[in-house]
matplotlib code that plots the C-alpha trace (Angstrom):
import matplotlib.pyplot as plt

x = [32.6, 29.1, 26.3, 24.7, 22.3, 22.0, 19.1, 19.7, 18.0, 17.5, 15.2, 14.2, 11.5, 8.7, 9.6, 11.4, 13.5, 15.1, 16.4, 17.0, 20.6, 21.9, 25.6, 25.8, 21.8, 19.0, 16.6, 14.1, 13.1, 10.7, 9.9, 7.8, 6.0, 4.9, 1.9, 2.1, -0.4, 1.6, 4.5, 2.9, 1.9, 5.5, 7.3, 10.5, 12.4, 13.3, 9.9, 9.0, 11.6, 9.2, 6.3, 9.4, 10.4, 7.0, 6.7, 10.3, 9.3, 5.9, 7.0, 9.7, 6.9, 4.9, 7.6, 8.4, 11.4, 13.5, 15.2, 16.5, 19.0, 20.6, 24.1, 23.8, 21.8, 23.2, 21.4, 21.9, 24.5, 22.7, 24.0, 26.7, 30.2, 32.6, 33.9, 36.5, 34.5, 34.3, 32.0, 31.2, 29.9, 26.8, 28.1, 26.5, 28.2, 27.2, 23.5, 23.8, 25.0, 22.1, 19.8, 20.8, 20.8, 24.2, 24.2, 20.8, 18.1, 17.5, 15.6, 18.4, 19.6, 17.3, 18.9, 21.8, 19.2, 17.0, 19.4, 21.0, 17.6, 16.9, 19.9, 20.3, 17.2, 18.7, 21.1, 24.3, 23.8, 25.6, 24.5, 26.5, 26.2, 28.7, 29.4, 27.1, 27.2, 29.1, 32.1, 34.9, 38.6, 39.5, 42.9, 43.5, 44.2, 41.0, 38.9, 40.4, 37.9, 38.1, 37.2, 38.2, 34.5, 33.9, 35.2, 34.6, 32.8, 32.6, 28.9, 28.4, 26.9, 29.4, 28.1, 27.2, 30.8, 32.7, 30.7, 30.9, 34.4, 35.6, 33.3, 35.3, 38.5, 37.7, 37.0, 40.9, 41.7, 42.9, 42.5, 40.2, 43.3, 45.7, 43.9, 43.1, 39.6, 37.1, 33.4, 31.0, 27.3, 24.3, 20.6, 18.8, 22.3, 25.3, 28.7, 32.2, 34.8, 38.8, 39.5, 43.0, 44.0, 41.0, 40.5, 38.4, 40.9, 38.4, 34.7, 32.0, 28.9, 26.0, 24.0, 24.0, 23.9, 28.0, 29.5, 27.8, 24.2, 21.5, 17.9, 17.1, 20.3, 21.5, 25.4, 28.3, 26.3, 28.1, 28.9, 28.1, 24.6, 23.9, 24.9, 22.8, 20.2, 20.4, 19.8, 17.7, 15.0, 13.5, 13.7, 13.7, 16.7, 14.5, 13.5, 17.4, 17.9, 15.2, 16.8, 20.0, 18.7, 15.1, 14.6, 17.5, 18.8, 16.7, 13.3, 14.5, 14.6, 12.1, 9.5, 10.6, 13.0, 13.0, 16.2, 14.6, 11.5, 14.2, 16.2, 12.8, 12.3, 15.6, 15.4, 12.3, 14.1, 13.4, 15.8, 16.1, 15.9, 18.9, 20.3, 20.4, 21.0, 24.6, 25.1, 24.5, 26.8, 28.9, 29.3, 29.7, 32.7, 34.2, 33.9, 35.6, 38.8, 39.0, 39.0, 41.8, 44.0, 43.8, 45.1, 47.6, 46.6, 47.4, 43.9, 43.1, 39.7, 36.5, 33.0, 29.6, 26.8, 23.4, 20.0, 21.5, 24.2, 21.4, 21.1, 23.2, 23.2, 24.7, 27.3, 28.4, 28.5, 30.7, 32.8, 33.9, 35.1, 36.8, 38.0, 41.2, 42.1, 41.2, 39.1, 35.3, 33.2, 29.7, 27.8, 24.2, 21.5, 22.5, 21.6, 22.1, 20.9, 23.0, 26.1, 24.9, 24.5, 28.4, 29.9, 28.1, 29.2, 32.9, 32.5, 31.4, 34.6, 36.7, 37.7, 37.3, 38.2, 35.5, 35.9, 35.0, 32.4]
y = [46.2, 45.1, 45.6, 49.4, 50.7, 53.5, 55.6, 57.0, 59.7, 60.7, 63.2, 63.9, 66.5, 64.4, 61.6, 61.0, 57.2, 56.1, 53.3, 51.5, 49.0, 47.0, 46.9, 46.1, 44.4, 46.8, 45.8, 48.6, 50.7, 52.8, 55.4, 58.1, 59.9, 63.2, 64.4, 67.7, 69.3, 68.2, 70.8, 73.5, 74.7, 75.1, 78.8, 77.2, 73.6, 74.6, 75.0, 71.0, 70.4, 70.0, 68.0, 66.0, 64.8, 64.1, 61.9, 60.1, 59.2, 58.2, 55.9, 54.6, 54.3, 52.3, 49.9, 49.4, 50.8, 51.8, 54.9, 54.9, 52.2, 53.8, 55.4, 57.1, 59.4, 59.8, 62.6, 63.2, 65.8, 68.8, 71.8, 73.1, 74.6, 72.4, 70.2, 66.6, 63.4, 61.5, 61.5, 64.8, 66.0, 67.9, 71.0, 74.5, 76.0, 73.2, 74.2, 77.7, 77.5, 75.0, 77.4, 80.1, 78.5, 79.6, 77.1, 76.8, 75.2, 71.6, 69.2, 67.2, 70.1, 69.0, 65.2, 67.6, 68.9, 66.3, 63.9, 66.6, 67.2, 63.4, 62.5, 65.5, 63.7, 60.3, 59.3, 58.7, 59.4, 61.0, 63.2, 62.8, 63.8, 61.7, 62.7, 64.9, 65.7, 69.0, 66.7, 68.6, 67.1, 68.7, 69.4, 73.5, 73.0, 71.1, 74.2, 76.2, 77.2, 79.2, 82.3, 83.8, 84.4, 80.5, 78.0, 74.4, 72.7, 69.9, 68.6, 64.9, 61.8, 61.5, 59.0, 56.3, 56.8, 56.8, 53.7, 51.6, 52.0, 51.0, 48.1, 47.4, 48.5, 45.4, 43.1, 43.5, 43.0, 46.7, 49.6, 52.5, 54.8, 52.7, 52.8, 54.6, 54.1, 55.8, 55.4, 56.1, 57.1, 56.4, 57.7, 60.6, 62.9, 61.3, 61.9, 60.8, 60.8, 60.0, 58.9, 59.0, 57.1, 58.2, 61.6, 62.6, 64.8, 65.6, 64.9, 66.9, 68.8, 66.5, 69.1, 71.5, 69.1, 68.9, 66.1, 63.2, 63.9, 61.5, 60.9, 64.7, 66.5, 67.9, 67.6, 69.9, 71.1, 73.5, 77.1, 79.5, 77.5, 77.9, 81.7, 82.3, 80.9, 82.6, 86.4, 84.6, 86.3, 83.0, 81.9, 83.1, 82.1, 79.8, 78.4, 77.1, 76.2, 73.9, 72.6, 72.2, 70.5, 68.8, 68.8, 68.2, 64.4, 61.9, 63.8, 66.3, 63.9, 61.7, 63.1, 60.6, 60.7, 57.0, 55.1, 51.4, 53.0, 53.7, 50.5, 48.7, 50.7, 49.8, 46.4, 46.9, 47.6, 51.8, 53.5, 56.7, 55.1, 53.0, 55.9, 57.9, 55.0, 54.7, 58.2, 58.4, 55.3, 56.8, 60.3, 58.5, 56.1, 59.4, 60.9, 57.6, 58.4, 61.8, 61.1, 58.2, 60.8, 62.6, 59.8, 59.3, 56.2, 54.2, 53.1, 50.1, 49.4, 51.1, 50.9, 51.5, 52.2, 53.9, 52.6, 52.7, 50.2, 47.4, 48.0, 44.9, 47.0, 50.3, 48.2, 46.4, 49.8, 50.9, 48.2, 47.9, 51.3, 51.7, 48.0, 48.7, 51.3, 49.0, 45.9, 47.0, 46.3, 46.5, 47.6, 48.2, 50.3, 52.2, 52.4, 55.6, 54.2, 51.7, 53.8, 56.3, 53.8, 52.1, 55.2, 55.8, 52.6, 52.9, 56.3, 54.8, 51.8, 54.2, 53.1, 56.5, 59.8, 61.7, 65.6, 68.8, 71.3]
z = [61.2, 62.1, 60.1, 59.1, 57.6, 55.0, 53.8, 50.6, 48.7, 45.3, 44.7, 40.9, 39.1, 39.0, 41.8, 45.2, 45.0, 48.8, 49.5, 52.7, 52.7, 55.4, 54.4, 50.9, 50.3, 49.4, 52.3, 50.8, 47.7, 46.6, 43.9, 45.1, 42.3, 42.5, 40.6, 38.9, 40.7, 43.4, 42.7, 41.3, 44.4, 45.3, 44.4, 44.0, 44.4, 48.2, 49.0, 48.5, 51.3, 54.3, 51.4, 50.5, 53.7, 55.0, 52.1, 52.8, 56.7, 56.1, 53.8, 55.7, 59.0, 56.7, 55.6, 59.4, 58.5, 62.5, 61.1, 64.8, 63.7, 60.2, 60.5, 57.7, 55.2, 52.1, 49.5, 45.6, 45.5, 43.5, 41.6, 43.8, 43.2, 41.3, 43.3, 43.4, 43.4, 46.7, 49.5, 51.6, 54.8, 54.3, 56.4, 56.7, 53.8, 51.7, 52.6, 52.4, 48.7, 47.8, 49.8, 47.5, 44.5, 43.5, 40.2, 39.6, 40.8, 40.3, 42.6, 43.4, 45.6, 47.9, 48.5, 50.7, 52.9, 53.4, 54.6, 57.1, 58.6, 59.0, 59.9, 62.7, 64.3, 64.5, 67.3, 65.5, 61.6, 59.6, 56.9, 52.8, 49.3, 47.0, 43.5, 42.4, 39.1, 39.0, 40.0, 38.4, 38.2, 34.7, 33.9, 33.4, 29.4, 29.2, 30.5, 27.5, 24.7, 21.5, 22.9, 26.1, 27.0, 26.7, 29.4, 28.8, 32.1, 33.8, 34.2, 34.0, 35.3, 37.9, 40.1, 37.9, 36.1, 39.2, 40.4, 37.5, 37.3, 40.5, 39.7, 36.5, 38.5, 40.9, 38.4, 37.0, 41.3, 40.6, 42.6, 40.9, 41.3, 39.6, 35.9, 32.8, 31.9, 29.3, 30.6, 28.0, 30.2, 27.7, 28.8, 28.4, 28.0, 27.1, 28.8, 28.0, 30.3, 30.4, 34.0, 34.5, 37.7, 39.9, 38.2, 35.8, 33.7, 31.0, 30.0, 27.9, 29.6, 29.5, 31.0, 28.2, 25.6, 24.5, 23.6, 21.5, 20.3, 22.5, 22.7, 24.0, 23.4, 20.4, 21.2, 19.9, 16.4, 14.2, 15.8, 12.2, 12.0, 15.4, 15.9, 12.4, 13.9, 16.8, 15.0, 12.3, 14.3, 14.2, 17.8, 20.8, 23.8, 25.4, 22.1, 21.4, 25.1, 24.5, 20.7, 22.6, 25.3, 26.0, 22.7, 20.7, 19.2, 18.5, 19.6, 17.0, 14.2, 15.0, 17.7, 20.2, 22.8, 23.3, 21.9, 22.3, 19.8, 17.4, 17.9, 17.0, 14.3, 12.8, 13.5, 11.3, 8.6, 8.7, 7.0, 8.8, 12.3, 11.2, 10.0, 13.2, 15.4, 13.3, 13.6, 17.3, 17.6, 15.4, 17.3, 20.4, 19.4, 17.8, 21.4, 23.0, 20.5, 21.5, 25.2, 24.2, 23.1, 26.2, 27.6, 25.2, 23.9, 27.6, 28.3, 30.6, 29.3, 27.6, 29.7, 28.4, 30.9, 30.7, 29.6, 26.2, 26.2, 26.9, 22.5, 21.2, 17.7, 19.3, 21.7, 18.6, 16.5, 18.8, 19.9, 15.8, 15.8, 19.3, 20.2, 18.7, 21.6, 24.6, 26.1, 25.8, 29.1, 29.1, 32.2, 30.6, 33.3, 36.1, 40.0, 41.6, 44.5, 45.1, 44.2, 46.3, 49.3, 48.6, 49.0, 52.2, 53.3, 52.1, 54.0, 57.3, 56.7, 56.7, 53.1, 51.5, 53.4, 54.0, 52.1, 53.6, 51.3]

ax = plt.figure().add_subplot(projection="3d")
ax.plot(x, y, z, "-o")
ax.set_aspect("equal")
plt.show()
């Protein structure tokens, strides 16, 4: 196939990255940030559409960027209904529920509608969104809480996972489909998920703070404390939103929400920074287990990926304690960008079938 290229968009609260690729090399990239004063001005996320875009083009103009020439825009999928992972059309439905807001809003939604008004301009692009992060493959038994008014949910970082395991999947000469893998993502929110021959069968929400405690998220804490809390009279509902998530983990503990601050610190011989880097580490490889049992134990090979696995200490940790189910990879950092702009191309080979919203 001769050469293409793919815009791809990732809009985020405080800044705007795109990215310009010519097959498989990043030709262009920018972060645009966005000052607060900025936003404020905006009602709601939808309303920074037409600000956002004028941003996106005028950077491109300046970069002498021909968008005449790209086949494809590809956005940040944002918080629509659960869907499989793959690549999608960005069709009217698709914009209609982001439009109304029917999971939240979230400025990611925008990435979806962005690219369909860019790409609508262009002579022969086409507009995507591939694995946004309400991805949701789980298995029925999986959804299954204590309590019929509880439903466990599937909200993770589903692009870098899927990427980064088709990545390992190639490095085996093995087709993504053909493997069981556990990929461990490690940032802000940690999420943990068994991917069982293409599908990810079962994986904690990162969004709400379940799973492994992380820098900002106070993972799956004790329900009796928690509800006790709750009618303590203490706090309000946005008060434990906020414990739970923003301002749970490691900014809880230690008033930062940086994990290389507390790496240094241990290094430095503090004891309580050691402390809760083991028991982050330690929480984490206990989530790896768990997800090895849902595959039954046939696992293919372990990945760590995030800004977190670049911590020698915490890979270590963690390789001690899990290295017994299956080979541990490292992939350390992520690029959304990139994985954004490989599906787009896999989309336009005709490598990947291309799924209706």
């Amino acid at each position: 196939m001769e050469d293409v290229k793919i815009l791809a968009i990732n809009p985020g609260s405080t800044s705007t990255k795109i990215a310009v690729y010519r097959n498989t090399k990043s030709v262009f990239l920018k972060t645009i940030r966005h000052h607060t004063d900025e936003l404020t001005r905006f009602t709601k996320v939808a309303d920074q559409f037409e600000f956002r875009k004028e941003i996106i083009l005028k950077e491109l103009a300046e970069a002498e960027i021909d968008i005449k020439k790209i086949s494809a825009v590809v956005g940040r999928g944002g918080l629509i209904k659960p869907i499989e992972s793959g690549v999608y059309h960005v069709n009217s439905r698709m914009k209609e529920d982001i439009k109304n807001c029917i999971r939240g809003e979230h400025a990611s939604n925008l990435g979806a509608l962005i690219a369909d008004d860019i790409a609508s301009s262009l002579p022969n692009a086409k507009a995507f969104i591939a694995d946004p992060v309400v991805v949701d493959e789980m298995q029925e038994v999986a959804r299954i809480a204590g309590h019929p008014k509880f439903e466990r949910v599937s909200i993770f970082h589903a692009l870098n996972q899927k990427a980064i395991a088709r990545q390992y999947a190639k490095s085996l000469d093995k087709k993504y489909e053909e493997l069981n893998i556990i990929v461990a993502h490690l940032g802000g929110g940690i999420s943990v998920g068994a991917h069982y021959r293409g599908r990810v069968v079962d994986v904690n929400n990162a969004l709400d703070g379940e799973g492994p405690f992380s820098p900002e998220r106070a993972g799956t804490i004790p329900a009796g404390q928690l509800a006790k809390l709750c009618f303590s009279g203490e706090v309000t509902y946005d008060e434990v939103k906020k414990m739970l998530t923003g301002k749970g983990g490691l900014v809880a503990h230690a008033g930062t929400n940086d994990a290389y601050e507390i790496e240094t610190k241990a290094k430095e011989g503090d004891p309580k920074a050691k402390l809760l880097q083991d028991a982050m580490s330690y929480n984490i490889a206990k989530s790896i287990g768990q997800m090895a049992v849902v595959l039954k134990g046939v696992v293919d090979g372990i990945i760590l990926t995030g800004g977190i696995a670049h911590n020698p200490y915490l890979v270590d940790y963690i390789k001690e304690m899990v290295g017994f189910i299956a080979p541990v990879a490292v992939y350390p950092g992520e690029d959304e960008m990139q994985a954004l702009a490989m599906n787009a191309l896999m989309a336009l080979r005709g490598e990947i079938e291309v799924k209706e919203y």
